[in-house]
C-alpha positions as CSV (number, residue, x, y, z in Angstrom):
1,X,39.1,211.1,-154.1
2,X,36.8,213.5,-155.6
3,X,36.9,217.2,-154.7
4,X,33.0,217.5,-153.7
5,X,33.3,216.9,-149.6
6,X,31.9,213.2,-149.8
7,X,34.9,211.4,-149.7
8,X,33.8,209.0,-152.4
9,X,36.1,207.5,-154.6
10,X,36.1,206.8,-158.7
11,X,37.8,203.5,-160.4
12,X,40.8,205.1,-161.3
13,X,41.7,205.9,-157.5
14,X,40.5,202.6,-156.5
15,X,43.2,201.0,-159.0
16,X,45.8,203.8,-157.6
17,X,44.9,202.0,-154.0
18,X,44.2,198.8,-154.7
19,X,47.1,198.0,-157.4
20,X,44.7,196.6,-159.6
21,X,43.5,197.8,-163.3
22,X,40.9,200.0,-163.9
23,X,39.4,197.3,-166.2
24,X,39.1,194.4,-163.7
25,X,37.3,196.7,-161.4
26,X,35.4,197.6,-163.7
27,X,34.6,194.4,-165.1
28,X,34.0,193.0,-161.2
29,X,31.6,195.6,-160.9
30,X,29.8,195.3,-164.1
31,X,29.2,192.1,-162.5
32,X,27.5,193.0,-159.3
33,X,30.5,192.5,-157.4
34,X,31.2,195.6,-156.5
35,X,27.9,197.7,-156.7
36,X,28.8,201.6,-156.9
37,X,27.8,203.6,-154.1
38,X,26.6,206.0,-155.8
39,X,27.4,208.2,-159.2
40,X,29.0,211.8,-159.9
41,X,27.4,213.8,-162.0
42,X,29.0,213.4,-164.7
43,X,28.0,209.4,-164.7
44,X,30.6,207.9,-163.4
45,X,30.8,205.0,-160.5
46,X,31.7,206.5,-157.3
47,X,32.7,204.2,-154.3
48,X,33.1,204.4,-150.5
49,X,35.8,203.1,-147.9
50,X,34.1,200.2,-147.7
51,X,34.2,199.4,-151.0
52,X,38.1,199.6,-150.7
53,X,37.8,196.3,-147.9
54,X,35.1,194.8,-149.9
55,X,37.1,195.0,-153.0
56,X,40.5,193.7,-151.4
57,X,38.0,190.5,-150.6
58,X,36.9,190.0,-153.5
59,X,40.8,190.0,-155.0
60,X,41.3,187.0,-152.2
61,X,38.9,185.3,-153.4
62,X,39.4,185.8,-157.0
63,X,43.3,184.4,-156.2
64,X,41.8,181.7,-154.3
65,X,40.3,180.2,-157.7
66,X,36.4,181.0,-156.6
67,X,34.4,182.3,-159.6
68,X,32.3,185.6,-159.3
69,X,29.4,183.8,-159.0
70,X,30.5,182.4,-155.9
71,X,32.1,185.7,-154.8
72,X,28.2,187.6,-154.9
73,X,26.9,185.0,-153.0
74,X,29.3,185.2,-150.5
75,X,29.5,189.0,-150.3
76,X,25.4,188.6,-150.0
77,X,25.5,186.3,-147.3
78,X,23.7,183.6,-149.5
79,X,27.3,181.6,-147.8
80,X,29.9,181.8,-146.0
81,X,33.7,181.7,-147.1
82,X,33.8,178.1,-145.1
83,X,31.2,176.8,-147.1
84,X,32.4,178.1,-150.5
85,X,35.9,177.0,-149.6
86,X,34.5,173.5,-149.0
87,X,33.0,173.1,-151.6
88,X,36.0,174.5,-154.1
89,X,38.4,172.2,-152.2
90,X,36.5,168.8,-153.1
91,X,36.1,170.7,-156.6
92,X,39.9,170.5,-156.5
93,X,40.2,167.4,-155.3
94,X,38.3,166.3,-158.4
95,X,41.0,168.4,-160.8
96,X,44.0,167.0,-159.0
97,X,42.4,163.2,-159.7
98,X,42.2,163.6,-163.2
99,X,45.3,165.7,-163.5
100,X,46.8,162.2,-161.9
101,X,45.0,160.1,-164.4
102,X,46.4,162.0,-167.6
103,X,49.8,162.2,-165.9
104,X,50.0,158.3,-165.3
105,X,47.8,158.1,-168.9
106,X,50.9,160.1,-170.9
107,X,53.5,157.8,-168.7
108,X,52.2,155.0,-169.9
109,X,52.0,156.2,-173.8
110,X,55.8,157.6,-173.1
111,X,57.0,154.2,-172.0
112,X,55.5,152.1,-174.7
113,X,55.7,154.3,-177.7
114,X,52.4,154.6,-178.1
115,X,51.0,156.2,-181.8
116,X,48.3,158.1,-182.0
117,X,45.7,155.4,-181.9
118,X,46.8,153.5,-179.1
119,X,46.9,156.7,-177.2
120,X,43.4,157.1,-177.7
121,X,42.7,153.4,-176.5
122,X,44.7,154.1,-173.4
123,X,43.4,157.1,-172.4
124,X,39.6,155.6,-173.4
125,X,40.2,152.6,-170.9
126,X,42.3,154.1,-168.4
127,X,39.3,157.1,-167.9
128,X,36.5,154.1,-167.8
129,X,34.3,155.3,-164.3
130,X,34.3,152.8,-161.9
131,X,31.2,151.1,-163.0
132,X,32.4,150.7,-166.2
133,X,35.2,148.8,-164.9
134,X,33.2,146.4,-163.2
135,X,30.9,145.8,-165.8
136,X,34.0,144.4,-167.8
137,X,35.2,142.1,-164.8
138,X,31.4,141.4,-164.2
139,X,31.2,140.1,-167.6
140,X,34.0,137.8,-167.6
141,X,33.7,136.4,-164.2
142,X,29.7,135.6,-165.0
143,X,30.9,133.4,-168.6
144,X,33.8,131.7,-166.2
145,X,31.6,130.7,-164.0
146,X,28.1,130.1,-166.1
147,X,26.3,127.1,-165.0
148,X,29.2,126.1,-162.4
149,X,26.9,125.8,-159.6
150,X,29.6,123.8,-157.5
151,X,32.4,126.1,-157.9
152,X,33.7,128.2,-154.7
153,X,31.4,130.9,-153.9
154,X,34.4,132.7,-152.5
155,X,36.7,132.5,-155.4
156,X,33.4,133.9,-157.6
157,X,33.5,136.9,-155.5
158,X,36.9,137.7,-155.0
159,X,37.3,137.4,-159.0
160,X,34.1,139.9,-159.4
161,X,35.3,142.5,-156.8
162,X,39.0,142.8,-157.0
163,X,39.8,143.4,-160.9
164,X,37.8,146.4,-161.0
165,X,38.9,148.8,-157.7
166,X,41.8,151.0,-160.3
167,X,42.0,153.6,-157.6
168,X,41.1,157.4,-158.1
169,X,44.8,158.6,-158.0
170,X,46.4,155.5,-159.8
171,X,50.1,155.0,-160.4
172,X,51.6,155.1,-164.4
173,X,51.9,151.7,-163.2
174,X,48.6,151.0,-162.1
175,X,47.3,152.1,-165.3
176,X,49.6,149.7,-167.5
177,X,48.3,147.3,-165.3
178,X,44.7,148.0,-165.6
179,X,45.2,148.8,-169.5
180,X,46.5,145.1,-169.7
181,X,44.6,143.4,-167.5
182,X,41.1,145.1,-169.1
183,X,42.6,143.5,-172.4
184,X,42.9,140.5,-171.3
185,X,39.7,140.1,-169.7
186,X,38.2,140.3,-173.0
187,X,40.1,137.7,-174.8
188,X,38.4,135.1,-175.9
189,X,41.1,132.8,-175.7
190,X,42.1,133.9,-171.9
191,X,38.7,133.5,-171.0
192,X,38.8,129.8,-172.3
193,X,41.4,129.1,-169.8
194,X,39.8,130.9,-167.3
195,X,36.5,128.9,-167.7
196,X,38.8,125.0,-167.6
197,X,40.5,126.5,-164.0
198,X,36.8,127.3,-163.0
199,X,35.7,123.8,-163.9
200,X,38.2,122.3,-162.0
201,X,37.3,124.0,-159.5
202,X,33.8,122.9,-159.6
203,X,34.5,119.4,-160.5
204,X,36.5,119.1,-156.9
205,X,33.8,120.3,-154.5
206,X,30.4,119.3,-153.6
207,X,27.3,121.3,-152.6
208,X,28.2,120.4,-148.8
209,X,32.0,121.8,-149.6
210,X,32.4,124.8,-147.2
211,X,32.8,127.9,-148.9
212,X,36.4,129.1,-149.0
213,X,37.6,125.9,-148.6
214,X,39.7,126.6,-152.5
215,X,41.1,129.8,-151.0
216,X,42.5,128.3,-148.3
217,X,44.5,125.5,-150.2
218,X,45.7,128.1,-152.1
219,X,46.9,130.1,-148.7
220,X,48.5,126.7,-147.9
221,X,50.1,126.2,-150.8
222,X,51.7,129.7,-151.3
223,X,52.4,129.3,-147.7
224,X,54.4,126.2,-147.9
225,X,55.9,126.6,-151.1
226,X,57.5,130.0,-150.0
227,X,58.9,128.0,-146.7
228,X,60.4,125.5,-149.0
229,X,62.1,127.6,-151.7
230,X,63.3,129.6,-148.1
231,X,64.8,126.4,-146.9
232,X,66.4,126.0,-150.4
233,X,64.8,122.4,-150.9
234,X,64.8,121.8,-154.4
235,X,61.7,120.5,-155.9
236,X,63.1,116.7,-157.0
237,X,64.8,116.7,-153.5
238,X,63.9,114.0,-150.8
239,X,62.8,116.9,-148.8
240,X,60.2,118.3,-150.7
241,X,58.5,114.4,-150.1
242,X,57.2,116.2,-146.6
243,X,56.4,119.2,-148.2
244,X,54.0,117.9,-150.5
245,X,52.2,115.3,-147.8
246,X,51.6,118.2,-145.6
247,X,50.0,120.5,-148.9
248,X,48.2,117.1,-150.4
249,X,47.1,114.9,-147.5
250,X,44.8,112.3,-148.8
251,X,44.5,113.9,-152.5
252,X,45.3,112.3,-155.5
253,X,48.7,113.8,-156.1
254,X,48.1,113.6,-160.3
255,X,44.8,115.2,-159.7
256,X,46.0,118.3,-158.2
257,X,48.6,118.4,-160.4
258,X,46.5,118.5,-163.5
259,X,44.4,121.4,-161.3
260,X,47.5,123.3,-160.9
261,X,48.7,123.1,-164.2
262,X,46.2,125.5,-165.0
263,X,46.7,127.8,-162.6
264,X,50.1,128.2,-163.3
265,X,50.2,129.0,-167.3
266,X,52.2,132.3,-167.9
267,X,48.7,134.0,-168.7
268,X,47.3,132.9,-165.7
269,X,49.9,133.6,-163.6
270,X,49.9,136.6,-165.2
271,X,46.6,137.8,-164.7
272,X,47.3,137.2,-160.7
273,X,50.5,140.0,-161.3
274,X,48.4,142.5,-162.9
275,X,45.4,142.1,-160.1
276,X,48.1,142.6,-157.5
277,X,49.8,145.3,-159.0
278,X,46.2,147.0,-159.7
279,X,45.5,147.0,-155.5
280,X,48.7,148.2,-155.2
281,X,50.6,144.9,-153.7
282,X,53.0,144.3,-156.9
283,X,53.9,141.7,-159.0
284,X,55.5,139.4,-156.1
285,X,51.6,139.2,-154.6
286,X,51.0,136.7,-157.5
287,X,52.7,134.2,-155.9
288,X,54.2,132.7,-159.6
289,X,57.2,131.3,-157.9
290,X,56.0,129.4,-155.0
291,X,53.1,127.9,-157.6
292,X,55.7,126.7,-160.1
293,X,57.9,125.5,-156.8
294,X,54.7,123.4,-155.8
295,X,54.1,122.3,-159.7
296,X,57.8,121.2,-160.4
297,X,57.6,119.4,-157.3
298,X,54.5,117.2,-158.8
299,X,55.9,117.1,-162.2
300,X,59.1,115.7,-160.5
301,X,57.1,113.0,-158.7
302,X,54.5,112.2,-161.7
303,X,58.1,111.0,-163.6
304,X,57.4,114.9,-166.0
């Protein structure tokens, strides 16, 4: 305290007080942070008790990751401390995200020994924003289905809204997923087979076919061929005879058969794995063993 009968205080016993350095008060105040009360005469800054509580503020705040920008406006009542809080905790909210992102983005370079290339890919696809993504998946369910008028409404939608929801704090195995899957979606060859499971779809329903109606054979078949492999009924087995009349009905047993064949290529059967593990269901979601259950059990029946 200076020896003049104001009780006003320089920097150097505000740093003596405060346990900070002479520079960051000095710096705070050169910012507008701390305004001087008023100056000796000699020039320098001289400060009051009150600047002693608003400068322990501004140190919480400062620890508390707010920038002195933020700090004025609070200290002029432009905001509260609620209101700047708020907004710095959706601001960290966004950090921790991304910091999620790269974490699961290195995991997966670590695990497949990525160079420096792929790494780039990885990181490129796994950062795509959420439109991005579904301008892919929009783009290869619109050439699947192009000029399919008949095919399931349902299945359209499911296929254009699924693929694309990566979510905003994804797993390192999310991200393989997503990384494969966004591959795949633009492979020319995948989409081929996508576009002859889409026409077999079409080619089975009329305009009067209620929408849905593929979705739920596909319930029933997943449904039934999980009871079965449950049971242990082998697919050649007598048993499986009732099995199949209760998926079939009145179809054409070498129809369906044909139908299912192409759902139930590895790449196919595939693609369902990495949509489930991408919404966070895994692999088993897919359904490949109660498909190829069904499938053997045809094959079995159709003498291969």
């Amino acid at each position: 305290m200076i020896d003049d009968g104001t009780g006003l205080l320089t920097i150097g016993e505000l740093a003596r007080i405060t346990g900070l350095t002479v520079r960051t008060i000095r710096y705070w105040s050169d910012e507008g942070a701390l305004p001087p009360v008023a100056r000796s005469s000699g020039g320098y800054r001289l400060y009051d008790a009150a600047s002693v509580a608003r400068l322990e503020l501004i140190r919480t705040l400062r620890e508390l990751g707010l920038g002195l920008a933020d700090v004025r406006r609070v200290l002029a009542g432009e905001t509260t401390v609620a209101q700047v809080a708020a907004a710095h905790v959706a601001a960290l909210d966004a950090q921790i995200r991304s910091l999620k992102v790269t974490r699961a983005v290195l995991s997966t370079v670590a695990r497949r020994g990525s160079g420096a290339e792929e790494m780039t890919l990885v990181n490129r696809l796994a950062r795509l924003s959420a439109a991005e993504r579904r301008r892919i998946v929009e783009e290869f369910v619109d050439e699947v289905f192009h000029g399919l008028d008949t095919a399931d409404p349902v299945i359209r939608e499911r296929m254009r809204n699924t693929a694309a929801d990566l979510p905003e704090e994804p797993t390192p195995e999310q991200v393989d997923a997503w990384l494969e899957l966004a591959e795949m979606l633009q492979d020319p060859d995948f989409r081929a087979q996508m576009r002859k499971v889409a026409e077999f779809n079409a080619a089975d329903r009329g305009h009067d076919t209620p929408a849905g109606a593929s979705l739920w054979f596909s319930r029933r078949l997943v449904q039934l061929g999980a009871e079965a492999r449950e049971r242990g009924i082998a697919p050649g087995s007598p048993e499986a005879d009732q099995v199949l009349r209760e998926l079939l009905g009145d179809a054409d047993p070498a129809t369906v058969l044909d139908r299912l064949r192409s759902h139930a290529t590895d790449r196919v059967a595939r693609y369902r794995e990495l949509l489930a593990i991408v919404k966070g269901a895994g692999p088993e979601a897919a359904y490949r063993e109660e498909f190829a259950w069904v499938v053997a059990a045809l094959e079995t029946r159709a003498g291969g």
